[in-house]
N, C-alpha and C positions, 0 to 999 in steps of 0.2 A: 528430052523427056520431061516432062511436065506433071509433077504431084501436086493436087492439093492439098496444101498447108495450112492446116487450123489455126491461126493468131488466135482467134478469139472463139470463143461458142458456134454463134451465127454465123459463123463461114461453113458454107456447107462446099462439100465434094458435088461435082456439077455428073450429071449422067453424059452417054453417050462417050468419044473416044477417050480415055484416061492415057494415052500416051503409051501403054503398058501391051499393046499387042491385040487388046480385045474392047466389046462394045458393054455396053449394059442400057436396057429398054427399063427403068426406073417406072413402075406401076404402080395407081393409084394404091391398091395393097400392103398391107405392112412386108415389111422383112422377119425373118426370124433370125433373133440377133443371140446368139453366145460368145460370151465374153472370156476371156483366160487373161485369168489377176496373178500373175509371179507376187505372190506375198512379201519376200524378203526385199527384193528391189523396191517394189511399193514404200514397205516399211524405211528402209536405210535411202533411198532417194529425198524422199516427199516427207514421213509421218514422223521422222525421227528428231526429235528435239521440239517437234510442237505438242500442243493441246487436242490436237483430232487424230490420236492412235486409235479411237473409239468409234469407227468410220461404217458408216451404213453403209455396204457396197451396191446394195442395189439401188437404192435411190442416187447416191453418186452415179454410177454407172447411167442409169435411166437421164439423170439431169444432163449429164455429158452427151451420150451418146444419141439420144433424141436431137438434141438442137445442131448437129454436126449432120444427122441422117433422119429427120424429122420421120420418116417411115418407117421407123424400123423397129421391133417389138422385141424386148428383152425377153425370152427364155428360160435361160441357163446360165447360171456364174460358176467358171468352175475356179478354185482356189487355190493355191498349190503353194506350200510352205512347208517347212520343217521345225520340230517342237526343237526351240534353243537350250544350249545347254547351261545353268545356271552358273557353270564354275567361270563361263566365260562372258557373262554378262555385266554390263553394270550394275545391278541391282541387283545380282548374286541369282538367289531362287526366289525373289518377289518379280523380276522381269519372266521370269519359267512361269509363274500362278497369273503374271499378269494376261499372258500370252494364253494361256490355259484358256482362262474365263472369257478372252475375247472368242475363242475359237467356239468354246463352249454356247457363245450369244448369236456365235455367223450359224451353228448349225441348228437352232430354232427355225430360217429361213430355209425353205423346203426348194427355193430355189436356188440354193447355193451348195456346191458339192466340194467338199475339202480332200484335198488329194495329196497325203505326205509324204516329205521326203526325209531325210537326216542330215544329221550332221556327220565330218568324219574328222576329227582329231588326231593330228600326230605330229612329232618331232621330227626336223627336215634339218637340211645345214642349208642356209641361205649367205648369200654373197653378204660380207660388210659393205655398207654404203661408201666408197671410195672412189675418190676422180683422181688416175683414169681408175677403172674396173682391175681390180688383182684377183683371178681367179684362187690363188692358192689362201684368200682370207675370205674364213668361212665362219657365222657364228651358228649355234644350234637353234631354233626357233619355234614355237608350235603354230602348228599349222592347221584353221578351222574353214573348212569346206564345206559347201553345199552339195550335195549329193541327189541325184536322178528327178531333180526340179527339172530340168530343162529339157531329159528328154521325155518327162512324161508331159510338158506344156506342147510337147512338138508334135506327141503320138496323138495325142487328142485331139490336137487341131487338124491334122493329118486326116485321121480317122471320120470325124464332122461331115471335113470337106468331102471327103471321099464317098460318105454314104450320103448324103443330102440332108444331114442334120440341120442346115440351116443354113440360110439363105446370105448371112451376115457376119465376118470373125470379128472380133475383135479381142487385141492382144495389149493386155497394161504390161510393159516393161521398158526398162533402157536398156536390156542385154542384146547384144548385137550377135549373141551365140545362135539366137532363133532364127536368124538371117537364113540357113538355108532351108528352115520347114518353111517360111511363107515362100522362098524359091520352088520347092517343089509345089505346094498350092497353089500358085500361081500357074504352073506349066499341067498341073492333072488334074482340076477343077476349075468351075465358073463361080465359084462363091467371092463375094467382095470382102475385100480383108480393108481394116482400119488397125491403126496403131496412135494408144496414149502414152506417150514420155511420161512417166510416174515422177515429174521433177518439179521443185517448187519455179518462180519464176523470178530471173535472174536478174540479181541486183549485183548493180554494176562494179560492187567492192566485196562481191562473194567472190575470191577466185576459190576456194574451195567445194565449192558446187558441183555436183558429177557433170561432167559435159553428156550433152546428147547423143545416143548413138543416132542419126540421121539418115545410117545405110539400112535402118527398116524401112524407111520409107520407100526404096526401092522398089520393093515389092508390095507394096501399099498402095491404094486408092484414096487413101487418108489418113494423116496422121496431125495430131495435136500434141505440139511442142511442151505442155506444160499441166500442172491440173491447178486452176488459180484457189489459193487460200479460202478467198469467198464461198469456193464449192465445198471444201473440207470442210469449213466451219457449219457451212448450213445440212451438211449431210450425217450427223454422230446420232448414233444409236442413244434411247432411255441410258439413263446412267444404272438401271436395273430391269434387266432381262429374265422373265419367267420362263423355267425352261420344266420336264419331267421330274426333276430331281429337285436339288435347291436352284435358288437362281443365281445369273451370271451377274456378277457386279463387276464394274468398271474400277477399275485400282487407283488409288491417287495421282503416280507418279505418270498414269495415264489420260 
């Protein structure tokens, strides 16, 4: 089985057999391309600890996804994140107003549809870190979860594919949880799916770095290992967005 693997931009997925059971006839014509951004993975991958929290998704998206599938016409971005809760941030309730105002600047862009989910907080007993493992030592822990991100990223895409929403998927994430929506797309639709790793690019003495999940690609016609720095930096929204109301300003610590 044979995926193409985006090292770089300009490596394009080539048409005809992909390996994957089916053909595709690549026409002069654009594609109609929608994209589904897992927010939080995005953010805690790729944006967390740099300067481009402040991220123009469409022109990123456009810049990426054009030079990987040069036909293909952006659409739709749909969003999908949950408002964090300040008590368990770093920056208290300045990371909650921070996250506010950026959502506040994504939905100026009329192409971009924010789809939320929550947080769910609670006390669990988790194992003590002990080698070997002692089931009977347990300490009490709080536990913050993401909540119905994944399966509204699944039903959408699902749903796209299913009605002919577009000709084009494409999915930003490293969770390997979505593995079985592109499986079923793959088997109940002819739409071409791409997948972006929302991961910086690895340097050889990061062992902290989320490893790739690589079993999307399975189901993928294309996937890009990485989103290079260069991109984030040349893609950040004004640092002051006019919106209905007052405007969205970008936060320091962002």
């Amino acid at each position: 089985m044979t995926i193409p693997l985006c090292t770089q931009h300009c490596v394009r997925a080539r048409g005809g057999d992909t390996g994957l059971g089916r053909r595709f006839l690549f026409k002069e014509e654009s594609m109609r391309t929608i994209a589904y951004v897992d927010g939080q993975n995005l953010y805690f991958s790729c944006l967390k600890g740099t300067a481009f929290k402040w991220i123009d998704l469409e022109r990123l998206l456009k810049r990426i996804v054009c030079e990987v599938k040069p036909e293909s016409e952006l659409i739709s971005i749909r969003y999908f994140t949950s408002p964090i809760k300040g008590n368990l941030a770093r920056h208290g309730k300045i990371s909650a107003h921070a996250q506010a105002e950026y959502l506040r600047a994504l939905k100026c862009n009329p192409m971009i549809d924010i789809i939320e989910g929550r947080f769910s907080v609670r006390g669990v007993h988790a194992l003590r870190h002990l080698i070997p493992p002692d089931l009977t030592a347990r300490v009490r822990i709080w536990r913050a979860e993401e909540k119905e991100t994944d399966v509204s990223i699944a039903m959408a895409m699902y749903r796209d594919a299913r009605d002919g929403a577009a000709d084009h998927l494409v999915l930003v994430t490293n969770d390997s949880d979505l593995l079985p929506a592109l499986r079923a797309i793959r088997d109940d639709a002819t739409v071409m799916v791409g997948v972006i790793l929302p991961l910086k690019k690895k340097v050889a003495n990061e062992s902290a770095a989320p490893r790739p999940s690589t079993s999307l690609a399975l189901h993928a016609d294309w996937l890009l290992p990485h989103i290079a720095e260069a991109d984030l930096a040349a893609c950040q929204l004004a640092p002051l967005i006019h919106t209905r109301r007052r405007p969205a300003r970008r936060r320091a610590h962002w």
